[in-house]
PLY file of the C-alpha trace (Angstrom):
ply
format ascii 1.0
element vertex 551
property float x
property float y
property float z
element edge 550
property int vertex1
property int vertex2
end_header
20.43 7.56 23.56
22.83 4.93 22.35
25.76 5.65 20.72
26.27 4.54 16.96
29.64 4.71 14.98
29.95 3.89 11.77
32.05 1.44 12.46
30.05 -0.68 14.94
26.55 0.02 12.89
27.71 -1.63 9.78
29.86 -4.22 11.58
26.00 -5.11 12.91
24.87 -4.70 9.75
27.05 -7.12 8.01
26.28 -10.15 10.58
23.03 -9.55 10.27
22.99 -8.32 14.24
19.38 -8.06 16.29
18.13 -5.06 17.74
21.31 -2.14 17.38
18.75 0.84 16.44
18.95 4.23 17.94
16.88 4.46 21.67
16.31 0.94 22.18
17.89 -1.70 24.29
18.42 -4.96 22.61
15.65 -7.60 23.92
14.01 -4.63 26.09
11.37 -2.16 24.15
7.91 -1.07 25.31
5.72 -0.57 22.65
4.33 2.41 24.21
5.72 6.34 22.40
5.26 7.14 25.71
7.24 4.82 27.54
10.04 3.16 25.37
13.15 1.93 26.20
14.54 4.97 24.62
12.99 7.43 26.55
9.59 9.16 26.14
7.85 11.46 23.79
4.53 12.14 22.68
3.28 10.97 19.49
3.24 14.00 16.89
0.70 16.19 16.71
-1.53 15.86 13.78
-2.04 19.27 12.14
-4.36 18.68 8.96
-3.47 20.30 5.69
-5.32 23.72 4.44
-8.85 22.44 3.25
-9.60 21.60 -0.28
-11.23 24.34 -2.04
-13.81 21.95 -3.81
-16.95 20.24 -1.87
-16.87 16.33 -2.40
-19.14 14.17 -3.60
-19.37 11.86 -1.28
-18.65 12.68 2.84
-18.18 9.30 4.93
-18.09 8.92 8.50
-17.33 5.08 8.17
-14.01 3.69 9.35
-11.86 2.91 6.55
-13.96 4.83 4.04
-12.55 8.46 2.67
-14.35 11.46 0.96
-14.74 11.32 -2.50
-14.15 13.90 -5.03
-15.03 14.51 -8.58
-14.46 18.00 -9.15
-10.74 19.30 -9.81
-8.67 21.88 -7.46
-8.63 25.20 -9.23
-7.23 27.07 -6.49
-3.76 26.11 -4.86
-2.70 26.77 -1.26
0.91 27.44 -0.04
2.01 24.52 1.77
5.61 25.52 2.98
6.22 28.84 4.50
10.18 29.14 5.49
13.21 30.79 3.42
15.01 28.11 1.44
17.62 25.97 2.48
21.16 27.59 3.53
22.65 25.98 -0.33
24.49 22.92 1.48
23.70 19.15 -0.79
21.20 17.14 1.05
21.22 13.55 -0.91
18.90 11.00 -1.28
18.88 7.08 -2.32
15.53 6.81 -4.16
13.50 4.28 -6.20
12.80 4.90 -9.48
9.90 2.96 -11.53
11.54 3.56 -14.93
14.56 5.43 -16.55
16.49 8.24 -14.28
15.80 11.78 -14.82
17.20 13.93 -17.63
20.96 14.94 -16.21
20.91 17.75 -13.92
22.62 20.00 -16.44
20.20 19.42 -18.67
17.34 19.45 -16.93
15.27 22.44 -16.24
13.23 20.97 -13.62
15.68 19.54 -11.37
17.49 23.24 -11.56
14.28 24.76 -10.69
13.34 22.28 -7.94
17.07 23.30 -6.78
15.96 26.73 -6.39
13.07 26.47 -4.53
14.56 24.02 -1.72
17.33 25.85 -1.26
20.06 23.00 -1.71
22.27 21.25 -4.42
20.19 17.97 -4.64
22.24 14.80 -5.26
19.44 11.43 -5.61
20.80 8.31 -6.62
18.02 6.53 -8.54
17.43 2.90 -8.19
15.03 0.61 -10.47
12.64 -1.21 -8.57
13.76 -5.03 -9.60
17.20 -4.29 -7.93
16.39 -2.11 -5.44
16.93 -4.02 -2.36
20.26 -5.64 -4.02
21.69 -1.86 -4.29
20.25 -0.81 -1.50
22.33 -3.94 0.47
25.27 -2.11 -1.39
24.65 1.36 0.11
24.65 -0.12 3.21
27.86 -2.09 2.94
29.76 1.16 1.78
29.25 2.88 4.74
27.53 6.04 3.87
24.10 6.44 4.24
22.28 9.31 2.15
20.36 11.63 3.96
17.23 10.20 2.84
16.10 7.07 2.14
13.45 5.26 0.60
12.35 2.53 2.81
9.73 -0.31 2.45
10.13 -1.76 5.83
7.76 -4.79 3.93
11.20 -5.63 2.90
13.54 -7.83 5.25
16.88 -6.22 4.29
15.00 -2.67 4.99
13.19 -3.61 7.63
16.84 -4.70 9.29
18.39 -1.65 8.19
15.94 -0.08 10.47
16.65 -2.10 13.16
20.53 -2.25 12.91
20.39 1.46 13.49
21.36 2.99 9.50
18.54 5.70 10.39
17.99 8.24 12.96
15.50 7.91 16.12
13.31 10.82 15.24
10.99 10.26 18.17
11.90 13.03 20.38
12.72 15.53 17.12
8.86 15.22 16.39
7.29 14.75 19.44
4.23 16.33 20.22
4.00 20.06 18.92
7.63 19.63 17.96
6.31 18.34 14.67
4.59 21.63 13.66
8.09 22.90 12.46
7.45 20.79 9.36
3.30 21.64 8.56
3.25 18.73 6.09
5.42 16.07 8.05
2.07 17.07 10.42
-0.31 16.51 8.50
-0.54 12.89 8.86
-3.00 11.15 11.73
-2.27 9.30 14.94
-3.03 6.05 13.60
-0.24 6.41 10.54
2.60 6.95 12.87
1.66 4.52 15.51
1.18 1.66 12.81
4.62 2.54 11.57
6.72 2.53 15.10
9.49 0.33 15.56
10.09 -0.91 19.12
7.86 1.94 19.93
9.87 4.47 18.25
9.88 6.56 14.86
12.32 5.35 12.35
10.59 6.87 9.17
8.37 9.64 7.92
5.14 7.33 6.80
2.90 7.87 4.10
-0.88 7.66 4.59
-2.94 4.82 2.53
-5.98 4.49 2.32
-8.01 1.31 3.92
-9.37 0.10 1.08
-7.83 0.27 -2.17
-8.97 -2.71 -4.51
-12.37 -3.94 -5.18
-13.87 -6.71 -7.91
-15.69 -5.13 -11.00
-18.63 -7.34 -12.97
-19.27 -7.66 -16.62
-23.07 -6.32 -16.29
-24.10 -7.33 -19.71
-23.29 -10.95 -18.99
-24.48 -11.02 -15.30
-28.02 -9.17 -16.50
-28.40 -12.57 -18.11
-28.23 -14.83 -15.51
-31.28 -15.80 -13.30
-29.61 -14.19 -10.38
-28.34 -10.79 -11.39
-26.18 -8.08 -10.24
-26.92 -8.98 -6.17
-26.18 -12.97 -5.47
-27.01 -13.15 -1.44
-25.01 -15.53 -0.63
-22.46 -18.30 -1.96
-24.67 -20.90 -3.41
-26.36 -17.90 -5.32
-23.06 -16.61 -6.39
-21.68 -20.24 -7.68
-25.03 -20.15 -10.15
-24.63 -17.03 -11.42
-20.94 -18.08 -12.74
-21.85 -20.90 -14.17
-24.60 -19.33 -16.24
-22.77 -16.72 -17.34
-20.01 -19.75 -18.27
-22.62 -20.85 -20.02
-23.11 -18.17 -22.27
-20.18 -19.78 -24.37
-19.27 -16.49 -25.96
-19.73 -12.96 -26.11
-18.97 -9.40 -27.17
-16.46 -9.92 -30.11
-16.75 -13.42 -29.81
-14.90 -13.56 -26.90
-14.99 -17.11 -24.90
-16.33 -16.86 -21.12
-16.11 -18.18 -17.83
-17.49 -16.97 -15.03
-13.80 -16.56 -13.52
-10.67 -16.31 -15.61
-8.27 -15.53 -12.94
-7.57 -16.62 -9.97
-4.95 -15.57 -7.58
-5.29 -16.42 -3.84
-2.24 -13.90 -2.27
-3.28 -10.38 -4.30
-7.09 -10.95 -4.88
-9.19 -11.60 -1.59
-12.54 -11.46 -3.06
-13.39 -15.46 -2.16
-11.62 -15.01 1.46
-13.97 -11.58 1.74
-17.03 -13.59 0.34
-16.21 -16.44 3.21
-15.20 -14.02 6.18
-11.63 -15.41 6.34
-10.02 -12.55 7.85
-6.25 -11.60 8.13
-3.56 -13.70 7.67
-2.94 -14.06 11.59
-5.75 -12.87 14.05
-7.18 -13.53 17.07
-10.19 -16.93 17.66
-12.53 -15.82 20.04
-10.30 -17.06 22.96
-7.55 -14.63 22.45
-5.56 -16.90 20.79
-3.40 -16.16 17.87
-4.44 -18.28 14.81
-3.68 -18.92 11.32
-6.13 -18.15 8.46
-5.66 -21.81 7.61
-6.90 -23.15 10.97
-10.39 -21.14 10.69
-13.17 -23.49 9.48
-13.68 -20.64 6.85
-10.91 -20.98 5.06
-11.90 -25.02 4.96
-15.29 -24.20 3.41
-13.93 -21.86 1.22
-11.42 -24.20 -0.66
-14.11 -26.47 -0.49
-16.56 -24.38 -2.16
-14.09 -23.24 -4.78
-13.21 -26.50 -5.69
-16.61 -27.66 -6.78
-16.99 -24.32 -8.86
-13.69 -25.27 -10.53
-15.17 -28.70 -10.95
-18.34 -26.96 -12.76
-15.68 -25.73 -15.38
-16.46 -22.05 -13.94
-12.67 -21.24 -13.93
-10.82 -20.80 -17.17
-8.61 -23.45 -17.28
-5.86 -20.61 -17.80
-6.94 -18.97 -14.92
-3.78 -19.86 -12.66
-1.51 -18.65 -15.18
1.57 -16.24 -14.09
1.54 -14.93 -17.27
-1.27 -12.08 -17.78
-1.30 -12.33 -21.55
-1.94 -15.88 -21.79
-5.92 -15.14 -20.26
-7.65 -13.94 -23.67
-11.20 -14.91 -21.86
-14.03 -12.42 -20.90
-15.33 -13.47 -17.03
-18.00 -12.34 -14.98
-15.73 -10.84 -12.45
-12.67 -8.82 -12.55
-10.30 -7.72 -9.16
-8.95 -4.17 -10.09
-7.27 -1.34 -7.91
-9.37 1.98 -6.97
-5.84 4.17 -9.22
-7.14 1.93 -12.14
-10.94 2.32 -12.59
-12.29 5.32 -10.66
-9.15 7.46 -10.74
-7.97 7.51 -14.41
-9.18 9.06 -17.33
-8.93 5.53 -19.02
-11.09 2.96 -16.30
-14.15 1.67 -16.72
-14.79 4.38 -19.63
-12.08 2.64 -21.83
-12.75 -1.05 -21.49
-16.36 -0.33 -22.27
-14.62 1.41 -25.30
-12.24 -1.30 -26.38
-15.50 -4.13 -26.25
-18.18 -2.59 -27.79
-21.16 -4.27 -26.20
-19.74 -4.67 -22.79
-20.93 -3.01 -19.56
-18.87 -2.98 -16.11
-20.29 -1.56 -13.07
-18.72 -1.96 -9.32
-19.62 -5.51 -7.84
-20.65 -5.39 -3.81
-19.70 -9.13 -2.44
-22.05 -11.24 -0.74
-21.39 -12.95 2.60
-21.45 -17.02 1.88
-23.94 -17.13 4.15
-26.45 -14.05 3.51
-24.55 -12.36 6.50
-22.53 -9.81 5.07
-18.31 -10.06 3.61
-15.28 -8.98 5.95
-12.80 -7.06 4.56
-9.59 -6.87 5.91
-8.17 -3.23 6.08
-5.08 -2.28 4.90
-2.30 -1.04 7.07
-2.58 3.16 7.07
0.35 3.95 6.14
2.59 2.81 3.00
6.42 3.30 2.14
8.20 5.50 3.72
11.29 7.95 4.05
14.15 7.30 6.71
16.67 9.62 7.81
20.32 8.51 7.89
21.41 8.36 10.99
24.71 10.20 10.75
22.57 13.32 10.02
21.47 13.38 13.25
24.70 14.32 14.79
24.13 18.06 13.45
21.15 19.60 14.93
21.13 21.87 11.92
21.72 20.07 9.70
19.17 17.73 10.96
16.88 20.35 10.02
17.61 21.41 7.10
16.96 18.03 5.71
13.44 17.51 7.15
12.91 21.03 5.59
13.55 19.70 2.66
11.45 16.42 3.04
8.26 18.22 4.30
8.92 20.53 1.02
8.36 16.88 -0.82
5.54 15.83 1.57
3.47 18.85 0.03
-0.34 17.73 -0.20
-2.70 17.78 -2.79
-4.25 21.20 -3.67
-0.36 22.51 -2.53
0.88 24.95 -5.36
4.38 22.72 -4.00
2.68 19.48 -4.70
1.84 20.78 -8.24
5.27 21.90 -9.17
6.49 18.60 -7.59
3.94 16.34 -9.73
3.98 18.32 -12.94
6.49 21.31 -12.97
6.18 24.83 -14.23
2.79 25.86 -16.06
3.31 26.38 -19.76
6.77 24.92 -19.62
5.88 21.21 -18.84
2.21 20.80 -18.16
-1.28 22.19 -19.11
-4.74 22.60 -17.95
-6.88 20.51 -19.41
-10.95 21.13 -19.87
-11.01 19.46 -16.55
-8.82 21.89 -15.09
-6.46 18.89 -14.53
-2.53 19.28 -15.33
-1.44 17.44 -18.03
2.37 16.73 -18.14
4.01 17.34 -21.66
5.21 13.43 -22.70
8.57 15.33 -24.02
8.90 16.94 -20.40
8.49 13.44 -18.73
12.27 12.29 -18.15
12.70 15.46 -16.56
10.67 14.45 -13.90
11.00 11.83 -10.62
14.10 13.39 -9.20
11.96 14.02 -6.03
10.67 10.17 -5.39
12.01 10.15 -2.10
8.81 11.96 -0.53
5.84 10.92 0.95
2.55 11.73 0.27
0.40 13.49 3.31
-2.69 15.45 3.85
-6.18 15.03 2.22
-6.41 11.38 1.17
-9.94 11.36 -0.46
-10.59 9.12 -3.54
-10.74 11.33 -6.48
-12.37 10.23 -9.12
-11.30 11.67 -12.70
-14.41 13.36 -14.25
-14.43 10.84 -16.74
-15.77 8.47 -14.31
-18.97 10.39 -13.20
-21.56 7.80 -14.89
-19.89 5.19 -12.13
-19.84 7.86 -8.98
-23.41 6.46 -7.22
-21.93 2.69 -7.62
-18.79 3.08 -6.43
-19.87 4.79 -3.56
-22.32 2.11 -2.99
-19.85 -0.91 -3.07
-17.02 0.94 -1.16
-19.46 2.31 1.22
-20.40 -1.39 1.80
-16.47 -2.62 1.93
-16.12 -0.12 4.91
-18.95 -1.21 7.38
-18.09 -4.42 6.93
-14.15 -4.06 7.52
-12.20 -4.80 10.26
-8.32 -3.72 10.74
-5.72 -6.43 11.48
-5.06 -7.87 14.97
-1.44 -7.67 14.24
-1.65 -4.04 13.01
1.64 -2.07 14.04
3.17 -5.02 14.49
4.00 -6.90 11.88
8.01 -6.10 12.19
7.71 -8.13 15.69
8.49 -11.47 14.77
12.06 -11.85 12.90
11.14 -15.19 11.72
7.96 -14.32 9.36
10.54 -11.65 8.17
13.41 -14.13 7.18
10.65 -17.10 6.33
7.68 -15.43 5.29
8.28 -15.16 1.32
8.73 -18.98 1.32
5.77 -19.72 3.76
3.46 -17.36 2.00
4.85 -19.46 -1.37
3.94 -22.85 0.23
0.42 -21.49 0.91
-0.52 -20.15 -2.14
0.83 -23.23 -3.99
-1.18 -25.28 -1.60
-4.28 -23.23 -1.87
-3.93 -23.54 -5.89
-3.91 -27.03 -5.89
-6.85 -27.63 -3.84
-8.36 -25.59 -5.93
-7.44 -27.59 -9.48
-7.85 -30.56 -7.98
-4.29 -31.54 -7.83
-4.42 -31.63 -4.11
-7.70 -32.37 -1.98
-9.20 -29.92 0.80
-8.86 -33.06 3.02
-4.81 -32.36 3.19
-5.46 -29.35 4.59
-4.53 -30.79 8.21
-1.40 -32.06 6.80
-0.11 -28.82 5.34
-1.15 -26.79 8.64
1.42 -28.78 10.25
4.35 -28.69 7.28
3.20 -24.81 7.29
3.37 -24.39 11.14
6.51 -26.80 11.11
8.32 -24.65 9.18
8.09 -21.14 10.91
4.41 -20.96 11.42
4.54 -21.59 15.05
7.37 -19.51 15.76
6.30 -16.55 14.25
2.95 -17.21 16.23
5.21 -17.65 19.36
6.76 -13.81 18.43
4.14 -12.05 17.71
1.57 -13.75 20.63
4.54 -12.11 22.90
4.42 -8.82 21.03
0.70 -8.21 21.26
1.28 -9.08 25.55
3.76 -6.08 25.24
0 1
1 2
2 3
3 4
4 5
5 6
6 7
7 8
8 9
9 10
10 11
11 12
12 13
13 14
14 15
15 16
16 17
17 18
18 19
19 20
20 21
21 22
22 23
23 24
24 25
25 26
26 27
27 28
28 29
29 30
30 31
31 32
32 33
33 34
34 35
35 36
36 37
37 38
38 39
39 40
40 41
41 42
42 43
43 44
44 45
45 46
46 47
47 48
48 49
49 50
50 51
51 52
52 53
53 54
54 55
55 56
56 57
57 58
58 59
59 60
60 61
61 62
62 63
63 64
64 65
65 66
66 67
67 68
68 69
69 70
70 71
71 72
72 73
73 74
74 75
75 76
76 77
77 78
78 79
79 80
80 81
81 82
82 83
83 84
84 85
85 86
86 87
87 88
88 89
89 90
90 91
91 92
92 93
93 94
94 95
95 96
96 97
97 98
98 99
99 100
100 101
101 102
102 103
103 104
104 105
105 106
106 107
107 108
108 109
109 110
110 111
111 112
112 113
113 114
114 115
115 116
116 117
117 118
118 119
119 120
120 121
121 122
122 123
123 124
124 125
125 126
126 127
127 128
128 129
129 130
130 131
131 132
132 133
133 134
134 135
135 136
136 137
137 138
138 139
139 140
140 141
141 142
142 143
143 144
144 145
145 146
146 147
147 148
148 149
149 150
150 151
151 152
152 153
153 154
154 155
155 156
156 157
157 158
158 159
159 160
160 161
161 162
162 163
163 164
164 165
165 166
166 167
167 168
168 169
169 170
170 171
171 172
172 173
173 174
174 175
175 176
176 177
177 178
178 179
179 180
180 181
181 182
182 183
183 184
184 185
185 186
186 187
187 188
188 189
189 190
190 191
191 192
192 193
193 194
194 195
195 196
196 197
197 198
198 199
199 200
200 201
201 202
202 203
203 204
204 205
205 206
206 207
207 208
208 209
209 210
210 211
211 212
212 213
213 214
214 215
215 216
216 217
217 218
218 219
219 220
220 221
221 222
222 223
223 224
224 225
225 226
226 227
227 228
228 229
229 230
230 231
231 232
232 233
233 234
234 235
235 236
236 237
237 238
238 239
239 240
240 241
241 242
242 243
243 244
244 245
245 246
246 247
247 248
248 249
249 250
250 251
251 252
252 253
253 254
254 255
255 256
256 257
257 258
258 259
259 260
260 261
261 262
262 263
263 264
264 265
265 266
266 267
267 268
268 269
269 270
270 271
271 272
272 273
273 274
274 275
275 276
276 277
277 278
278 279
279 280
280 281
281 282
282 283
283 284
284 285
285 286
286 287
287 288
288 289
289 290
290 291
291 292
292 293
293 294
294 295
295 296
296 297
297 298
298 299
299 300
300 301
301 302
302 303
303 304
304 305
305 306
306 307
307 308
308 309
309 310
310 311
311 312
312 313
313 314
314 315
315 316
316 317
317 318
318 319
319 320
320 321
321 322
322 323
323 324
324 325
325 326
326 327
327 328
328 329
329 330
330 331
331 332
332 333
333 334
334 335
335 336
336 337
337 338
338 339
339 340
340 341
341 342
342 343
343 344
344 345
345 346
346 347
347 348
348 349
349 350
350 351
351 352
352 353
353 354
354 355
355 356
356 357
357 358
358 359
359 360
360 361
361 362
362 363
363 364
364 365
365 366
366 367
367 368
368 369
369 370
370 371
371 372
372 373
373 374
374 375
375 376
376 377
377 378
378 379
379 380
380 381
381 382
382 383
383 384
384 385
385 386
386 387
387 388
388 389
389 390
390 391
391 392
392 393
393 394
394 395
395 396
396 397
397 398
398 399
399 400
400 401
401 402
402 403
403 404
404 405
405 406
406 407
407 408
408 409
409 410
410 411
411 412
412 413
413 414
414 415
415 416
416 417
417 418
418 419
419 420
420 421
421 422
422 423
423 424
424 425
425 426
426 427
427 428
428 429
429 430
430 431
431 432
432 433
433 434
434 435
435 436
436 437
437 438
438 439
439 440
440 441
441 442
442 443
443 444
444 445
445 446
446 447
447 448
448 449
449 450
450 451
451 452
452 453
453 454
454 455
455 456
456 457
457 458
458 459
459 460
460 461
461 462
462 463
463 464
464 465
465 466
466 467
467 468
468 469
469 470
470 471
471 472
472 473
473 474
474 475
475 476
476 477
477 478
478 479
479 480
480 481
481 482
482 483
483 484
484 485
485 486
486 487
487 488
488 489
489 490
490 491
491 492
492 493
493 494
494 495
495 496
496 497
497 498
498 499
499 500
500 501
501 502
502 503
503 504
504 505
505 506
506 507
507 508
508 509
509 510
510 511
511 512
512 513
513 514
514 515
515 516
516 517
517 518
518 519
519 520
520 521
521 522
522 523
523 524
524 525
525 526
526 527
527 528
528 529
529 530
530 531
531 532
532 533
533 534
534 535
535 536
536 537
537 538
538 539
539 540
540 541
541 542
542 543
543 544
544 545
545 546
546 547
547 548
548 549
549 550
């Protein structure tokens, strides 16, 4: 294993160096865990949490798709089963969504937490806007925490991880080695191996699922078009908008359009309905294309274009500002957390509009032949070890003791104290049997962020929900067999330039695709702005990652 000092891993650090991270060789890695540069290990051994003690609604045995639940654990498992820790500090540098927790000295929770770990925990909270500016900072002063939030999405934390500021924790959880830590097991294969870095394991990765947005439909507009709830295909689809545009006006007078948003990078619904496919993938020659370069991404803009042309689009519809789209529309893009998992949802908006009806929309293919939806990477943020910890075998452990402790799964009596604290002191059961946090109790809370989520990853739905259960199933059902998972999956960390350039390329591309789209530009640029795009960085990332995937 190579040898890091502080002194030469933030000298790297601060030049911005290339590859300096634990077990690899700079310009020499084999993506293999069984055969990197840095020696080999097995990948770790899944071990699957205790089983829920509910039966789901829904079982799938579709790629992509999970179980879904509706009913509400009752009956908690012990996750963790180990004395606490030996009362050393273990610290943490942690995001934080909104204001820090209550001071320790103040703060029940945090003393309790305290208690049951074993350790005097020290976070440092971060907000989210400045996290990557502080966490630049942390980096610069030398002393890594022992954990570490990481979104390796992020160029200045994806090269942290590759200037070496966290531990190689390949061989520490290789194979059965793992099992130490149940609930740093209880994620699959596929997680870690999407989440290696030059083959190795930089970070404890948390599962997410394949599919986690999908477009919802105003049904009492759509029941009155002459096409209905099921367009098969694109020309079908571009009629029913414009007859529900039509309508003029509806529930509380609200002004419609059949489309009052529109947002190329975070809603895929038109490159689903079109079979685009992933940003980079593979033509049926094994080359590595852009999305841009398919002819469906052509017909697409082209198609789009003539609906905006029909005055389907609210003319506010490429707004950055939410607030300034007041319009009802025929189609909404919303996450799974937001409709099917909340008491609020569909239930709510249905409540706030008196006269509207939503129901889960299943896309059509443009041509009658089915969507493709592009799969999500499995796993999401993640945790890092610093790499000074490693040093101490002991020590070592004691702080992935205390990170599987945070990695407790749902139906965990660990994960319950984690998410909502001590019954009858900060949360109740509600008629659902679901804990409800006291408000008051709330700044108490988030001192843990630094975990990751593992075991059962199911969608449950909150009870509220159960009038949508059969259509969500439906449409998400449908999402799945007609998925695919990237080309570039595992590997999107291999080219340096799409992680230094990529922001501004993806920017050029979705201003691009936005003006085709309102006319300012024409569809028949599209040649011209390939090459600008590939000019830029397009064909060197291609170059990177073509010689990644031959690794």
């Amino acid at each position: 294993m190579v040898e890091i000092t502080r002194r030469n891993l933030f000298g790297a650090v601060g030049i911005g160096a290339g590859s300096l991270a634990l077990g690899t060789t700079a310009g020499c890695s084999d993506s293999s865990p069984t055969g990197g540069a840095g020696g080999d290990y097995e990948l770790p051994t899944y071990q699957a949490a205790p089983e829920l003690t509910i039966e789901p609604a829904h079982v799938t045995e579709t790629e992509g798709m999970e179980n879904i639940y509706t009913d509400t654990v009752k009956e908690y498992f012990k996750s963790v089963d180990r004395e606490p820790g030996s009362g050393g500090t273990v610290t943490s540098f942690q995001l934080t969504w909104g204001d820090p927790s209550t001071k320790r000295e103040d703060n029940p929770y945090w003393q309790e937490l305290e208690k049951r770990v074993g350790v005097t925990w020290e976070p440092t909270f971060v907000p989210q806007p400045v996290y990557d500016e502080k966490f630049s900072t942390m980096l610069a002063g030398g002393d890594i925490p022992d954990l570490v939030f990481v979104n390796d999405q992020s160029a200045i934390e994806l090269q942290a991880i590759q200037d070496g500021a966290f531990a190689d924790l390949s061989e520490v959880l290789s194979g059965d080695n793992i099992l130490k830590w149940p609930n740093l097991a209880a994620r699959k294969e596929e997680i870690w191996k999407a989440s290696l870095k030059d083959g190795r394991i930089y970070q404890i990765p948390s599962p997410a699922w394949a599919l986690t947005n999908l477009p919802i439909m105003r049904t009492d507009l759509i029941d009155q078009t002459s096409i209905g709830r099921t367009p098969q295909n694109a020309d079908e689809m571009l009629t029913m908008l414009k007859e529900v545009t039509a309508l003029g006006s509806g529930p509380g007078d609200q002004k419609l359009y059949g489309v009052n948003q529109y947002d190329p990078i975070n809603n895929p619904l038109w490159k689903r309905m079109f079979r685009v496919g992933s940003d980079w993938q593979l033509d049926d020659s094994g080359k590595l294309i852009h999305a841009i370069e398919t002819p469906q991404y052509k017909e697409m803009l082209t198609w789009l274009a003539a609906a905006w042309a029909e005055g389907v689009f609210d003319p506010n519809s490429m707004t950055a500002t939410p607030a300034d789209i007041v319009s009802g529309s025929a189609l909404t893009w919303r996450a799974v957390t937001d409709t099917f998992m909340t008491p609020d949802g569909l239930m709510l908006m249905e409540k706030d509009l008196p006269g509207a009806t939503w129901d889960y929309f299943d896309v059509p293919g443009y041509d009658g032949e089915g969507q493709l939806v592009v799969r999500n990477i499995p796993y999401g943020k993640s945790t890092c070890v610093g790499f000074q910890v490693a040093e101490d075998e002991d020590r070592l452990t004691e702080v992935l003791n205390v990170l599987d402790y945070f990695c407790a799964p749902y139906g965990s009596e660990e994960q319950l104290f984690l998410g909502y604290g001590v019954e009858g002191e900060y949360f109740e059961f509600n008629e659902f049997g679901i804990p409800v946090l006291d408000p008051e109790k709330a700044p108490d809370m988030g001192v843990q962020n630094v975990g990751v989520t593992s075991g059962d990853n199911s969608y449950r739905g909150h009870p509220n929900q159960a009038p949508w259960v059969e259509s969500f199933t439906a449409v998400m059902e449908s999402m799945a067999e007609h998925s695919i998972a990237r080309d570039l999956e595992g590997l999107e960390s291999q080219s340096q330039t799409f992680v230094s350039k990529g922001a501004q390329l993806v920017a050029s591309w979705d201003d691009f695709d936005r003006g085709v789209v309102s006319g300012r530009e024409s569809v028949d640029d599209l040649e011209s702005f390939i090459g600008e795009y590939m000019a830029a960085g397009g064909e060197k990332i291609r170059a990177e990652y073509t010689e990644a995937l031959g690794k």
